[in-house]
Structure formats: C-alpha cells, structure tokens
C-alpha positions as CSV (number, residue, x, y, z in Angstrom):
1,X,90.8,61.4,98.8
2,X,89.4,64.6,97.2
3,X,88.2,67.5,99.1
4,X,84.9,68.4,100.4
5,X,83.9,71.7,101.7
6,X,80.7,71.8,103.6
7,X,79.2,75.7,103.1
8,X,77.0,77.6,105.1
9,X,76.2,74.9,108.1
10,X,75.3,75.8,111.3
11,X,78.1,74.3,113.8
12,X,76.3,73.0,116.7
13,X,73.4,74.9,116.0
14,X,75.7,78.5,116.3
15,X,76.7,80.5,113.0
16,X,77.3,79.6,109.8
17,X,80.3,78.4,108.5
18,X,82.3,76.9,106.0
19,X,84.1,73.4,106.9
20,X,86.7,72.5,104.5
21,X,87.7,68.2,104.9
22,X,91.3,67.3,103.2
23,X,91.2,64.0,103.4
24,X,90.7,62.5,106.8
25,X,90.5,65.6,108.4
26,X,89.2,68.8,108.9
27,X,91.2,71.4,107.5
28,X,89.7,74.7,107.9
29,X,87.0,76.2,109.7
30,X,86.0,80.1,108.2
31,X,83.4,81.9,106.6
32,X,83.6,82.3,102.3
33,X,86.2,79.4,102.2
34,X,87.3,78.8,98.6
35,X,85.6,76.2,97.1
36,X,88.6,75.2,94.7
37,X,88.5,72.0,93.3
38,X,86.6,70.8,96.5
39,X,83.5,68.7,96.1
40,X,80.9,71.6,97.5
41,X,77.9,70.3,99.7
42,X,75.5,72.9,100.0
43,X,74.2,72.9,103.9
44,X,72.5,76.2,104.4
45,X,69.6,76.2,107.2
46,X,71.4,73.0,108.2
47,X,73.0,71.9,111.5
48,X,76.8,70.4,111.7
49,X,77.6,68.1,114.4
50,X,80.5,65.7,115.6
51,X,79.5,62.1,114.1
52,X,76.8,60.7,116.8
53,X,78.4,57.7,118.9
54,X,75.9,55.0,119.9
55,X,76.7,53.0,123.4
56,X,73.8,50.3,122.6
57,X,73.8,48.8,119.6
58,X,72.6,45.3,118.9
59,X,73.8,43.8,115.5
60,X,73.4,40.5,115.7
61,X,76.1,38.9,114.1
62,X,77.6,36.5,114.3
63,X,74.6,34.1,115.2
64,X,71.3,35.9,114.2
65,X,71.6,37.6,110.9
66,X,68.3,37.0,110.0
67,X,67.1,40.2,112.4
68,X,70.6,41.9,111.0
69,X,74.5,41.4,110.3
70,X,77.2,44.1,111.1
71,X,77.1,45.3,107.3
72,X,73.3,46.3,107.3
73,X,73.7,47.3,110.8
74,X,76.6,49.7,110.0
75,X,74.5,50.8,107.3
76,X,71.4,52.0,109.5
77,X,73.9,53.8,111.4
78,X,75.1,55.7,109.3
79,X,71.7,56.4,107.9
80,X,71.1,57.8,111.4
81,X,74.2,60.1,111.4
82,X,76.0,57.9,113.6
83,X,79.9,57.2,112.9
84,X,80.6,54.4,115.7
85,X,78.7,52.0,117.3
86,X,79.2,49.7,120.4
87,X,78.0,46.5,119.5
88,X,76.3,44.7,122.6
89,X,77.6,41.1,123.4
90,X,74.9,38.7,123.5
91,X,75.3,37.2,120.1
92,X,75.6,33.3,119.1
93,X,78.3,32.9,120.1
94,X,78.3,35.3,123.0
95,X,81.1,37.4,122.6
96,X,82.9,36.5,125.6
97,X,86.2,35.8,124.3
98,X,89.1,38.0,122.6
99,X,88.6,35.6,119.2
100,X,84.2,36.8,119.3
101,X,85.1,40.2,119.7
102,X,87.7,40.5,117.3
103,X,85.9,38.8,114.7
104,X,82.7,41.5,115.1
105,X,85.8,44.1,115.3
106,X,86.8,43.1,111.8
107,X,83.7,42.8,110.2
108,X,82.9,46.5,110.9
109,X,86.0,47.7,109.7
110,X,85.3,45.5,106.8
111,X,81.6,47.3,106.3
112,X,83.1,50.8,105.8
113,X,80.1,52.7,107.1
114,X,80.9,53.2,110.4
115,X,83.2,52.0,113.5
116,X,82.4,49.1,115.3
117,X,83.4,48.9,119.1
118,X,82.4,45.4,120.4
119,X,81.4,45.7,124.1
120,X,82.5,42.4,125.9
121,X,80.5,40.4,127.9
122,X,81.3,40.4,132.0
123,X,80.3,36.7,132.2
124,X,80.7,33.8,130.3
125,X,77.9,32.9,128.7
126,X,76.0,35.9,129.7
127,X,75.3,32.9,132.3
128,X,76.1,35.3,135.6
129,X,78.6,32.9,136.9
130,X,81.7,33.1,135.8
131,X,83.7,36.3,134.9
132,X,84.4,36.2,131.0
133,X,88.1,36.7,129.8
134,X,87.8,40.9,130.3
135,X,91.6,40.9,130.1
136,X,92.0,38.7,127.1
137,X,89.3,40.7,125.5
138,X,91.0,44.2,126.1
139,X,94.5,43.2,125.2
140,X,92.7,41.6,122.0
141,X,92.8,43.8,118.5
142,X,89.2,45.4,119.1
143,X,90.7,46.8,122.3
144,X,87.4,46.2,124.2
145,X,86.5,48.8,127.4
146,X,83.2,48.5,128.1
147,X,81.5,45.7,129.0
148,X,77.8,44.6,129.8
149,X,75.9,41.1,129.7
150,X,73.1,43.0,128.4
151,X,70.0,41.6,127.6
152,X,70.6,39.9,130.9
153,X,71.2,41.4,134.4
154,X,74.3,40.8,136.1
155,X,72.1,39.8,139.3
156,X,74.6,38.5,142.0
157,X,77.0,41.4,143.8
158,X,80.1,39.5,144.2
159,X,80.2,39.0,140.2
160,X,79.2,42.6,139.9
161,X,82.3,43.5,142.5
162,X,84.8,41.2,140.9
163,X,84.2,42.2,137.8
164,X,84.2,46.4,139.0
165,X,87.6,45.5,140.5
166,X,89.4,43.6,137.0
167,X,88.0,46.2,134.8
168,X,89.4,49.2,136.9
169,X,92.8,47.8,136.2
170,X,92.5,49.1,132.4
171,X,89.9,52.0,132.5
172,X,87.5,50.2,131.6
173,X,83.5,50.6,132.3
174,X,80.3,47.4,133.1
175,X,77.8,48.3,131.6
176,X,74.8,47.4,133.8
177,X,71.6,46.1,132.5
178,X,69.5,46.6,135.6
179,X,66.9,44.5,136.0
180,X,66.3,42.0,139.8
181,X,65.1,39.0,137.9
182,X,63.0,37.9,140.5
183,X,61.0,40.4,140.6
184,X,60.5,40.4,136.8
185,X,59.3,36.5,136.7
186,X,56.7,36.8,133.7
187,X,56.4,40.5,133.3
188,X,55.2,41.6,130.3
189,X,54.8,45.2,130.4
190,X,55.5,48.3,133.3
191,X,53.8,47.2,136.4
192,X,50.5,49.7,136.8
193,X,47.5,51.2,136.6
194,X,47.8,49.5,132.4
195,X,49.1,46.2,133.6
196,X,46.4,45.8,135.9
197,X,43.7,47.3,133.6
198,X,44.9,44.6,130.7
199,X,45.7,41.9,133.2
200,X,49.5,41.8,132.2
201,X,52.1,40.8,134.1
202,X,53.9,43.7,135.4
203,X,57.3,45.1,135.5
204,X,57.7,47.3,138.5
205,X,59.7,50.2,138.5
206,X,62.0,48.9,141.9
207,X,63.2,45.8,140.0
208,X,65.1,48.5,137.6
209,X,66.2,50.7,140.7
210,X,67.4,48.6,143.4
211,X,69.8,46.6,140.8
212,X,71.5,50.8,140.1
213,X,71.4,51.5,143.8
214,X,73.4,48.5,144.6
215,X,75.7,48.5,141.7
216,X,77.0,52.8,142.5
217,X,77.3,51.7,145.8
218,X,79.5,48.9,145.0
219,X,81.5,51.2,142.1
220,X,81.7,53.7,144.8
221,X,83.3,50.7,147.6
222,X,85.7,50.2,144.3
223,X,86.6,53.0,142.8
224,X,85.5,51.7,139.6
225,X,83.3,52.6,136.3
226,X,79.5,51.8,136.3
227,X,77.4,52.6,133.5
228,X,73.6,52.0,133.5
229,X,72.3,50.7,130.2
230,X,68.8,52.1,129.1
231,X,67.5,54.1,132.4
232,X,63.7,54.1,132.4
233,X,62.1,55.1,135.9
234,X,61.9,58.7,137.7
235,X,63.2,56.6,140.9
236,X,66.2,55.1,138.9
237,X,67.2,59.1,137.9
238,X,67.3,60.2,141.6
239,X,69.6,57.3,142.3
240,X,71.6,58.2,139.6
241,X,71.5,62.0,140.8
242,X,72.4,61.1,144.1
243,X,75.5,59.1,143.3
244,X,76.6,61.5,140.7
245,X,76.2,64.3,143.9
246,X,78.3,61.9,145.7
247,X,81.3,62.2,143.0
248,X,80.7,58.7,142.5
249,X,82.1,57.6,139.1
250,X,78.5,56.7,137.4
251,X,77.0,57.3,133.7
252,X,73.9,56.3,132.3
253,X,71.9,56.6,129.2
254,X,68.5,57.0,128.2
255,X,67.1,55.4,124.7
256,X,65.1,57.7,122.2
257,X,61.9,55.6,122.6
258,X,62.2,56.0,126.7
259,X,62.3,59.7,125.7
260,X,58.3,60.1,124.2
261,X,56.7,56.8,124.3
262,X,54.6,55.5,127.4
263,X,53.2,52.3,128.9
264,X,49.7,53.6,126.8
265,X,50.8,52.2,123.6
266,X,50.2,48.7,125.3
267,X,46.0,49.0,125.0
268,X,46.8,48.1,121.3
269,X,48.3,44.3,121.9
270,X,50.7,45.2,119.1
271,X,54.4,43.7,120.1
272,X,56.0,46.4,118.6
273,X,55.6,48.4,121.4
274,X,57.1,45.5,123.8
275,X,60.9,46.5,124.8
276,X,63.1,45.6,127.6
277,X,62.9,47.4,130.1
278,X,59.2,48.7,129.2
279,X,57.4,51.7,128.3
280,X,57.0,53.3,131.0
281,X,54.0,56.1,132.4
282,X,54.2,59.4,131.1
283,X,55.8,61.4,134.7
284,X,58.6,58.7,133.8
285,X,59.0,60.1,130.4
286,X,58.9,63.8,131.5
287,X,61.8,62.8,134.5
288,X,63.9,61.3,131.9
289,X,63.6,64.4,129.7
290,X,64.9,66.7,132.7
291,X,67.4,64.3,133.4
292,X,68.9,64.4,130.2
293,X,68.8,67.6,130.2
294,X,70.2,68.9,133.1
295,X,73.3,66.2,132.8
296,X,72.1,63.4,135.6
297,X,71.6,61.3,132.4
298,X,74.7,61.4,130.4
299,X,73.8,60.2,126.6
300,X,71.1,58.9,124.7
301,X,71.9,55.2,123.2
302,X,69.5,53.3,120.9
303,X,69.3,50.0,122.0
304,X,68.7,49.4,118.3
305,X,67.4,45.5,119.0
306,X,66.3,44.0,115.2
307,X,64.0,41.0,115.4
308,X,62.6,39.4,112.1
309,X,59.4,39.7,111.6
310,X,57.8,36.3,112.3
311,X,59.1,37.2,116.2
312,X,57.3,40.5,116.6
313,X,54.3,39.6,114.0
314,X,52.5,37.2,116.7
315,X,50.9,37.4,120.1
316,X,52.0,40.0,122.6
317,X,53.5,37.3,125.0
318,X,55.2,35.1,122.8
319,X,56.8,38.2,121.0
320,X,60.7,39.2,121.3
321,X,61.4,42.3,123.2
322,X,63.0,45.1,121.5
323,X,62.7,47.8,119.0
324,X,65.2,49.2,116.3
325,X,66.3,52.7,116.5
326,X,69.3,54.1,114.8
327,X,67.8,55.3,111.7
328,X,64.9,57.5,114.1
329,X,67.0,58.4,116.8
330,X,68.1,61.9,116.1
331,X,64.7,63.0,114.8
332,X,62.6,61.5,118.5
333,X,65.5,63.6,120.0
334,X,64.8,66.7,117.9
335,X,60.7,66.4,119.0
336,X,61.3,65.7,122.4
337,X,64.1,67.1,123.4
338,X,65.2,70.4,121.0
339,X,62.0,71.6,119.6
340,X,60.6,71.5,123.4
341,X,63.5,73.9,124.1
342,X,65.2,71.4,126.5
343,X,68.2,71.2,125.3
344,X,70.1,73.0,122.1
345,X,71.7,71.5,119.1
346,X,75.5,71.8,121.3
347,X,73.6,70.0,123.6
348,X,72.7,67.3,121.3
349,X,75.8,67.3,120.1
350,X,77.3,66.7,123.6
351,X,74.8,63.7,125.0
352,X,75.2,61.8,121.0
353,X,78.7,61.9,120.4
354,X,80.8,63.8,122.8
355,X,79.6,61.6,126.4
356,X,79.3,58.3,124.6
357,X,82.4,58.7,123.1
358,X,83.7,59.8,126.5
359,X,81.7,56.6,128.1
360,X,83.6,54.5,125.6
361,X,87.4,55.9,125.7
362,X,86.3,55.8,122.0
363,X,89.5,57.6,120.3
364,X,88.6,60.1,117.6
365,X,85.2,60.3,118.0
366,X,82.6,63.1,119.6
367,X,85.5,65.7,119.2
368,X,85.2,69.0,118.1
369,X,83.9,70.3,114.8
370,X,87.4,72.4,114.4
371,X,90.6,72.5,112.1
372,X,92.7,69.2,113.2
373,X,90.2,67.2,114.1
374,X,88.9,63.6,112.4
375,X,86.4,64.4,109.7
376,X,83.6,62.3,111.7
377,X,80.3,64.6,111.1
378,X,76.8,64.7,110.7
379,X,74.3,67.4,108.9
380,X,71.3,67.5,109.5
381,X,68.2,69.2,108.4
382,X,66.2,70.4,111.3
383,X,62.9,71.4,109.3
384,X,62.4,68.4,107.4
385,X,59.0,66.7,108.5
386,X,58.7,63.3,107.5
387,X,56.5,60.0,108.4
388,X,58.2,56.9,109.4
389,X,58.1,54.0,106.4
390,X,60.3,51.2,107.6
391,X,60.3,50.1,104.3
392,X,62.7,52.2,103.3
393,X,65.2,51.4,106.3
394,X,69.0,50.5,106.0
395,X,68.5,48.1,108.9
396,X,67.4,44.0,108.0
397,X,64.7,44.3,110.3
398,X,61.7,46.4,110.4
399,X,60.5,46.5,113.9
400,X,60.1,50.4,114.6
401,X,57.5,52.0,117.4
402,X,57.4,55.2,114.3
403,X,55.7,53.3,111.7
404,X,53.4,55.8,109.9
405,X,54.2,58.5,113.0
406,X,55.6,61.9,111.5
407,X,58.9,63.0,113.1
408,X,61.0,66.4,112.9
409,X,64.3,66.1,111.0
410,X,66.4,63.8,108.8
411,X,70.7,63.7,108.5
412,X,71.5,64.6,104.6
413,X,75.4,63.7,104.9
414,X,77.4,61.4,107.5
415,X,81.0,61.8,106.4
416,X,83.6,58.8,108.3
417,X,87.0,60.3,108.5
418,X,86.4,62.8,105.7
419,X,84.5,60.2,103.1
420,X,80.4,60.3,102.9
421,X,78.5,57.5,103.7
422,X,75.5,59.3,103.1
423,X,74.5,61.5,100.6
424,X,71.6,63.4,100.5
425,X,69.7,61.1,103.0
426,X,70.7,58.0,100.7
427,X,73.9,55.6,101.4
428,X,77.0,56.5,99.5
C-alpha cells in the first residue's frame, strides 16, 4: 500500500498540519512533511477528523435489498465520511442468532468501504418474548456488544432486566428503542397542537420518556449498560440528565434530522417527513441541540432507514417510517450544530466517532488523529454549500427529508485503514 500524505488540514478544526499514512497507519504528524514518493492530497482550508462511527444504521440485508444491501449501504457511508457502521437487527431474517450476524459481519468486510458491526437483537424475533441467543451472538465471529430490537420497543421490564443482567456479563450495551406501545396505537405524527390541527393521530412525547425512565432505573438496579436509540423530546433529555447526574451508566444519541427538523413539515402530507419516533416541535429541537452539546446526549447516529420508493411515494398513513441519512449527516450537523457556535469541529469529532465508538467497544475506531494510530479519517470541506439531489446518492434508496434543501459542507476523502474510499467527494 503506497503512501499518502494529507497537507495543510486542519486537525479537529486546530492548526494545520501535515498527516503522513504508511500503509494502515498514521505515520507522522508535522508541519512541511516531505512529500516523497507519497500520493499528496491537497486539504488546505479543510478539516481532519477521526473516521465518523455510526451507532444506527439500517442496511437491510439480508431480507430487504430492494430499499438497500450492505454493499450500497457501506457505500453511503463512506460517502458520508463514516468508517464503521452498526447495523440494526431487524432484518429478514432477524438477526437474532450468531449464524445472522455473522453472515451481515462478512458481507461488510466483503464491501471494503467501511466496517460493519452487526448489533444483535435482545429478543427473538424482535417478538419481546424471549431473550435472543446474546451469548451465542458475542462469542460468534462479528463479536456482537450491542444490542437493540429496534424498530420495536422492548416494552415488558422483566425482558428489559434479564437481558441488562446477561449482557453485563461481557460489556456489552441494549440499545433501547423507547417507545410504550400502547400509548402509540395508530399515531402517526408528534402528538400536538399539528396533530390536532391535521386530525392525525398523535404520538405523545411521554410514550418516548417513561419507556428511558424505567429502563436507567432498571440499568441503575443492575449495574448494567443502557443506551437510548434516537432521543427526541426535551422531557426524555432531563431524564437522561438526571441519571447521568446520578453516575448511572446511560448513553444516548440524537439523529441529524431530530437536530433541525420539526413536527411543521407534516402540513405538507408528504411521507418523507414520517420517521419513527416523529418530528418533533421546535423547543424539542433547540433542547436536543443543548443536550448534545453540553454532553447529556452522547453521539449523533443516523438511523439511516432506506425504503423503496413505492413505500414512501403513497399516502401519509400507509407510508413506511423512516428516512436515510448517512450521506447528509455531517453537513445537518455542521448547520445546526458548528456554524451556530454550539459545538467545535473537536467536538464533532468527539460525539461522531470518538463516543460511538466508545458506545460500541468498537476497536480502532474514533481514536486520535496522531502518529500510531489506524489510518480511519475523514476531510471535510467546511465551506462548500451545496443542495441536496438524491439522485446522486451512494445509498439504493432515495428517501431524504434534504431533497432540494441547501446544506453547509461535503467530506472530499474517507480513507479506511490508510486506503481512500472516497476521492474528491466521489467513491474510490
């Protein structure tokens, strides 16, 4: 593998330097670094960060690859900046078993554009009634730790407990979709001063928070991991808050499109705006924002969820929930979070890559831009303005909340373990 020297970045946002890669790794970290007979990527005015770590990723496969397969999934990552991805359980199969998740394992490794960690799902079936094999699917080749039957909540507490107490015994994390199904019984948008207005069922905000108030009180009676998936109310953040106050063991994550888009969108009937959990109202948004900020929120995760287009293309209540994100993630960050002055490009850098990868005891990933370390990085241009064209996306499916909205930013390079997946915006 030939070198690459990266000249002029910005590390984490800081001052310029040069970053040589030999091979998998980085080699050197200086200023006027010798070029030699290094390939030379030219990155003034750009920012270097740690390859970005998604905890949410949907990919479909095996089961659905009509909406997207691990190969064009992997490729939309990568698009994104992202070097690893957790890929969410509730596939056809479910991946429930050690032979699922090694079988998604493989066919990441087999794409090449990024890293696949399958997340496992806590009950078989995603049925909430009988824990899956979390042992078998640990000691399996993917080496699964975090688990979730996302996509569904894991509704009754003494399957929430059990399955708090076997994953403790390996380090590993549930991953909690938090949603009190009965009080979600033909919801179809946040519950509200919209919902009521368009005559919509509603979603109301206590069906997401008493689910994360139960669940860090039971990690707390444990002693085990608890991470909530896609956090979406200001009541579910002071929960969160008070647990973390509590030095309860409790991460969450908040999804890009949480981050700037509201319950508003809804007036237009157009099912690209439907999502699980839903849009929420704009003092929502701005809660999230501070959260995420000041570290009550750990990480931002996609929830990248593909749908073909004949299941968002139709009515609002027959259409799927769910919107794809990894190729528009860092750029809604960059608008809503960096060019607001919330948080810094270190701070990106620590809620995209360094928590997930945390989150995930994902090896090799989110560590420091520094001599020794894997070659998993990201540049980015921060004043590139650009409007959204799904068209162009990596990802099979083409259901994106951005279509024809202009957003701040666009990754030039991903590099996996020292070899580019993406050049100049386009895949390698």
């Amino acid at each position: 593998m030939s070198k690459i020297l990266i000249r002029g970045a910005s590390i984490l946002g800081g001052e310029a330097r040069d970053v040589l890669i030999d091979g998998t790794v980085v080699e050197r970290v200086d200023i006027g670094i010798d070029a030699g007979d290094a390939t030379v990527v030219e990155a003034e005015g750009r920012i270097l960060l740690p390859g970005l770590v998604d905890l949410h990723t949907h990919l479909r496969e095996p089961g659905r690859e009509d909406s997207e397969t691990v190969l064009t999934g992997t490729r939309a990552a990568a698009v994104g900046g992202f070097t690893a991805v957790h890929a969410m359980a509730n596939t056809f199969p479910v991946a429930d078993t050690a032979g699922v998740v090694e079988q998604v394992w493989r066919l990441g490794r087999e794409s090449g554009y990024c890293d696949v960690q399958p997340v496992g799902a806590v009950t078989v079936g995603l049925e909430g009634k009988q824990l899956a094999e979390l042992g078998a699917m640990h000691d399996s080749a993917a080496g699964v730790r975090v688990f979730s039957d996302d996509g569904k909540c894991v509704d009754d507490a003494v399957i929430m407990r059990r399955a708090l107490e076997y994953v403790k015994a390996f380090d590993g994390v549930v991953a909690q979709h938090a949603q009190e199904p009965r009080l979600t019984e033909g919801a179809q948008m946040n519950e509200g001063i919209v919902s009521s207005e368009l005559g919509l069922g509603g979603w109301p905000a206590v069906a997401e928070e008493s689910i994360i108030a139960r669940d860090v009180l039971l990690a707390a009676h444990v002693g085990s991991r608890v991470h909530i998936c896609h956090l979406s109310t200001a009541g579910s953040v002071e929960i969160v808050r008070w647990a973390k106050s509590k030095g309860w063991n409790v991460t969450a994550e908040v999804t890009p499109h949480h981050l700037l888009l509201t319950d508003e969108l809804v007036r237009t009937y157009n099912p690209v705006y439907k999502v699980n959990p839903p849009l929420r109202t704009e003092a929502d948004v701005l809660a999230l924002r501070e959260a995420l900020a000041d570290g009550t929120i750990d990480c931002v995760a996609t929830d990248h969820a593909p749908h073909p287009h004949e299941d968002k293309d139709c009515e609002w209540a027959a259409a799927a929930m769910g919107m794809v994100g990894l190729e528009t993630a860092l750029s809604v960050v960059q608008q809503t979070m960096v060019d607001t002055g919330l948080i810094d490009w270190a701070g990106v850098a620590d809620r995209m890559s360094v928590r997930p990868a945390q989150i995930g005891r994902l090896a090799g990933h989110g560590r420091p831009v520094s001599a020794g370390e894997p070659a998993n990085l990201t540049l980015v241009d921060p004043a590139y303005r650009g409007v959204v064209d799904p068209a162009g996306f990596a990802s099979r499916s083409r259901n994106t909340p951005y279509q024809g909205r202009e957003l701040p930013g666009r990754v030039t390079h991903t590099f996996l373990r020292g070899r580019a997946t993406v050049v100049d915006g386009n895949l390698a």
